[in-house]
C-alpha positions as CSV (number, residue, x, y, z in Angstrom):
1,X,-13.2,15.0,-0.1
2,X,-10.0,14.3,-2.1
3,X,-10.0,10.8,-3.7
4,X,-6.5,8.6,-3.4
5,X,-5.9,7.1,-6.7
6,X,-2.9,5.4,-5.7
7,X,-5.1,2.9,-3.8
8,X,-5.7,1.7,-7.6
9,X,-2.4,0.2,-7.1
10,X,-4.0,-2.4,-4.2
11,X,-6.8,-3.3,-6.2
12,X,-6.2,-5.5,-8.0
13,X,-4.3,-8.2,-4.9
14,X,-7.7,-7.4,-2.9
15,X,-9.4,-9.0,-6.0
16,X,-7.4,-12.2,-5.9
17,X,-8.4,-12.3,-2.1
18,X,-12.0,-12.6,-2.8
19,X,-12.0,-16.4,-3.4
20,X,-10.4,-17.2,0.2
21,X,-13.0,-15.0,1.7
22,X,-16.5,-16.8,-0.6
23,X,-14.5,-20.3,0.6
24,X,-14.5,-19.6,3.8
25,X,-18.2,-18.5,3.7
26,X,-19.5,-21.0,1.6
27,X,-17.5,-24.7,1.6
28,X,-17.1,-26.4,-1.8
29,X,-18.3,-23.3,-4.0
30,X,-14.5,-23.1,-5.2
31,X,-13.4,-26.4,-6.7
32,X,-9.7,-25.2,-6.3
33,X,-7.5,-27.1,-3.8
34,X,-6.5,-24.7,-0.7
35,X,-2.7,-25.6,-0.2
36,X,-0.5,-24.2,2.2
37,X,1.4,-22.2,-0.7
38,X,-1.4,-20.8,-1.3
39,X,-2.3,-19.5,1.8
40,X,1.1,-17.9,1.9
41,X,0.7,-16.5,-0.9
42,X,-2.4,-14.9,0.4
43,X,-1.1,-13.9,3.5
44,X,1.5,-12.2,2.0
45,X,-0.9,-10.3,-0.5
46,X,-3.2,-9.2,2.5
47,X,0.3,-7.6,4.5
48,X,1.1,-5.5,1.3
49,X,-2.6,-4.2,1.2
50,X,-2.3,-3.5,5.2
51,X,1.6,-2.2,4.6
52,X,0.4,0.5,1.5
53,X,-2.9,1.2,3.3
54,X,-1.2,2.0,7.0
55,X,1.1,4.2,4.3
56,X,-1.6,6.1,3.7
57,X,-3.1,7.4,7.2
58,X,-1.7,10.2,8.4
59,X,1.0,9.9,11.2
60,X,-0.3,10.9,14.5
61,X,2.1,14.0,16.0
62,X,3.6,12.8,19.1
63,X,1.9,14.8,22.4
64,X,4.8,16.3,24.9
């Protein structure tokens, strides 16, 4: 099996998503305030994970 480096590139915006995912698991363990720019923020990290990761998968060949 061929190992994708490039994901290297997504690495590090998944790390900066960990925190939302511990705070929603465990209430009060982050003492940072949740705002809504941060949640954008987020959300727009998370859509260019899913854009380069749906960039990677192979494109399905169209049956006639």
């Amino acid at each position: 099996m061929k190992i994708d480096t490039e994901f290297n590139q997504v690495i590090e915006f998944g790390e900066m998503l960990t925190p939302y995912a511990v705070e929603i698991r465990y209430p009060g363990i982050i003492d940072e305030e949740l705002t809504i720019d941060r949640a954008k923020d987020a959300v727009e990290l998370a859509m260019k994970i899913k854009k380069f990761v749906l960039s990677r998968l192979p494109v399905e060949k169209e049956m006639e």
